[in-house]
C-alpha positions as a Markdown table, in Angstrom:
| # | Residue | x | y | z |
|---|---|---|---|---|
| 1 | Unk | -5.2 | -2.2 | 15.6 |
| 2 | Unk | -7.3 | -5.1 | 14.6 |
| 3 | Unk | -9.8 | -5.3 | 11.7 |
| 4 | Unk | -12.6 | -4.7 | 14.4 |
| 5 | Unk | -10.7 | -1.7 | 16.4 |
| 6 | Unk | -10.9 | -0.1 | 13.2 |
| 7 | Unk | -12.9 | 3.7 | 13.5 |
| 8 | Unk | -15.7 | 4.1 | 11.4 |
| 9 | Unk | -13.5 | 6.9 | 10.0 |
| 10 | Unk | -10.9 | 4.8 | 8.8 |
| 11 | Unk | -13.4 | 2.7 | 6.9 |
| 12 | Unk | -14.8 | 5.7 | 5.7 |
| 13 | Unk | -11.5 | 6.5 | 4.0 |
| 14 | Unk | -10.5 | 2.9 | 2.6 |
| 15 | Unk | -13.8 | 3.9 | 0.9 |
| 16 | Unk | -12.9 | 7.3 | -0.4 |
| 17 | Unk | -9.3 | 5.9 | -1.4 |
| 18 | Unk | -11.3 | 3.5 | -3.6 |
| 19 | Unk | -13.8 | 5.6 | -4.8 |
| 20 | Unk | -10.9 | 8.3 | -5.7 |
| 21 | Unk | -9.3 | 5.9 | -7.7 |
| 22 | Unk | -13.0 | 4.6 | -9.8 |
| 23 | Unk | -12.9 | 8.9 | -10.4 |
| 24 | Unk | -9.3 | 8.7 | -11.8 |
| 25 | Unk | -10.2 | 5.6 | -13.9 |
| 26 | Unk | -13.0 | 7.0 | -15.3 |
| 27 | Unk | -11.3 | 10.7 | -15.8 |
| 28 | Unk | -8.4 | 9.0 | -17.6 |
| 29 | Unk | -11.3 | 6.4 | -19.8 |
| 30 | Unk | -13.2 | 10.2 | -19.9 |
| 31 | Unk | -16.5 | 8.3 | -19.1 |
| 32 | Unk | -18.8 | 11.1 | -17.6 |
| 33 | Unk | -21.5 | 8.9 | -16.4 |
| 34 | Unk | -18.5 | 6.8 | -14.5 |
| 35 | Unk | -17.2 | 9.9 | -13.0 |
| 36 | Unk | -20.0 | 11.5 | -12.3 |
| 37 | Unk | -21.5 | 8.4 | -10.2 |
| 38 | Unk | -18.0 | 8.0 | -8.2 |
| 39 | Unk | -18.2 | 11.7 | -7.5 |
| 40 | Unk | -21.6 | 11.5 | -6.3 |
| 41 | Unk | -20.6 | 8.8 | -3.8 |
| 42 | Unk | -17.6 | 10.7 | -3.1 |
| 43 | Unk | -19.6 | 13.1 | -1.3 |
| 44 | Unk | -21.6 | 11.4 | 0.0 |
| 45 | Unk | -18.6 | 9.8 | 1.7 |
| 46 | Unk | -17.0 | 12.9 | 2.3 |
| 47 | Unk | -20.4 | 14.1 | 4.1 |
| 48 | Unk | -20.0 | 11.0 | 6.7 |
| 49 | Unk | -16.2 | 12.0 | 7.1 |
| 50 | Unk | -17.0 | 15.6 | 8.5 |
| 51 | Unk | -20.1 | 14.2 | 10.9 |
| 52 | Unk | -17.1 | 11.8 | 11.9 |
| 53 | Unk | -14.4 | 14.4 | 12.4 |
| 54 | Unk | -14.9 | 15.4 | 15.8 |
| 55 | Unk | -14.6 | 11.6 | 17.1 |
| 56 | Unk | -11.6 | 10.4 | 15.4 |
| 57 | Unk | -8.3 | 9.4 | 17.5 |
| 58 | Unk | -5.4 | 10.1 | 14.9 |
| 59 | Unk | -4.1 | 6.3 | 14.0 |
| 60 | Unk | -0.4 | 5.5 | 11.7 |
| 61 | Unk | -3.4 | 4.3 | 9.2 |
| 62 | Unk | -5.5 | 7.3 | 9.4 |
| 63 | Unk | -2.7 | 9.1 | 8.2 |
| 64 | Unk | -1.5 | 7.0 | 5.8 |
| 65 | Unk | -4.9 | 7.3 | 4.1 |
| 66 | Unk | -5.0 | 10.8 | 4.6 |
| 67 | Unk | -1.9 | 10.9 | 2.6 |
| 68 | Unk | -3.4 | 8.5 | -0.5 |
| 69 | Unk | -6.1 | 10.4 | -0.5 |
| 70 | Unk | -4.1 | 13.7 | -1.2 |
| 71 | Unk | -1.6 | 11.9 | -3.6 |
| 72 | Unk | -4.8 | 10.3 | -5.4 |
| 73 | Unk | -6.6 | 14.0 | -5.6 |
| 74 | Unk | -3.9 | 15.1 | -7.4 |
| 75 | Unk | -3.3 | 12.9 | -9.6 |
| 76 | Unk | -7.3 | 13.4 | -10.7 |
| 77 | Unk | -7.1 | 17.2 | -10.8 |
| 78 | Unk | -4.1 | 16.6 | -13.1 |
| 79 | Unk | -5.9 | 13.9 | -15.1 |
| 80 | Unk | -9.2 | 16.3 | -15.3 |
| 81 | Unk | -6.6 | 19.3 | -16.5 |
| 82 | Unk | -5.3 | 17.5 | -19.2 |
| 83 | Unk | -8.7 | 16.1 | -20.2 |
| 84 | Unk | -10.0 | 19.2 | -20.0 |
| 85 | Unk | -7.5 | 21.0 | -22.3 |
| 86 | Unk | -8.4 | 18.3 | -24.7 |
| 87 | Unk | -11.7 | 18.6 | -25.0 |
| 88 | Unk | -11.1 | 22.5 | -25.7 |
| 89 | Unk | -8.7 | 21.9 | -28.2 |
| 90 | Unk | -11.0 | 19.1 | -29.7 |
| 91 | Unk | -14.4 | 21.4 | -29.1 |
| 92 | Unk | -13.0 | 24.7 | -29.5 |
| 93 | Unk | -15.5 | 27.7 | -28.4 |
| 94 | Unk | -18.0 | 28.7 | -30.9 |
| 95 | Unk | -17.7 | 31.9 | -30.3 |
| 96 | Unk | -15.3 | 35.0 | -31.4 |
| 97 | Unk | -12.7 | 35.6 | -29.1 |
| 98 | Unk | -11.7 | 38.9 | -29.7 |
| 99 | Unk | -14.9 | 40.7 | -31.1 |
| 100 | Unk | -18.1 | 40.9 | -30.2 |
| 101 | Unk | -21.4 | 40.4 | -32.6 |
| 102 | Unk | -21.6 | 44.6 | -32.8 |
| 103 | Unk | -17.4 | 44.2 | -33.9 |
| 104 | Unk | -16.1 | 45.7 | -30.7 |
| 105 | Unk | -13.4 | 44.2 | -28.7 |
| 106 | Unk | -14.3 | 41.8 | -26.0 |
| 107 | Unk | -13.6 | 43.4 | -22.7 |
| 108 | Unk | -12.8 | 46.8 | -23.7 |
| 109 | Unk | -15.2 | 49.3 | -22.8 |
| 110 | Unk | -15.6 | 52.8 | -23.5 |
């Protein structure tokens, strides 16, 4: 296909691709306001995917992106687990984890 044969769903996922990887950088730099701006735009993106869905003729590129797109997803929820674990271990919980403020057990009921 030529640059103009292109479906509007295949720009819409050269768009996602990119904005996957801005998420990934910014998980990895753990700069929230980054992340949460490229998730924002995510889905919006991902929004103009489903209206497309319905109209799309399956293309060698469309899968190919499709396939970035998962290999780039988890790469971030892997990213985001590890950050995540961090920031517990960094900012552990302020509260007691096995007693409650009247000394009972947490989760045990009588």
């Amino acid at each position: 296909m030529e640059q103009n044969d292109k479906q509007p769903a295949e720009f819409l996922l050269e768009h996602l691709v990119v904005t996957i990887e801005e998420q990934l950088d910014a998980a990895k730099k753990m700069n929230a306001a980054r992340l949460q701006a490229a998730t924002e735009r995510r889905q919006d993106l991902l929004f103009q995917l489903e209206v497309e869905c319905g109209f799309v003729t399956p293309t060698d590129s469309i899968v190919a992106l499709q396939d970035a797109v998962q290999t780039l997803d988890d790469r971030l929820m892997a990213v985001l687990e590890v950050v995540n674990d961090a920031c517990r271990s960094v900012n552990p919980s302020k509260t007691a984890e096995t007693y409650t403020a009247k000394g009972s057990i947490t989760g045990y009921k009588v």
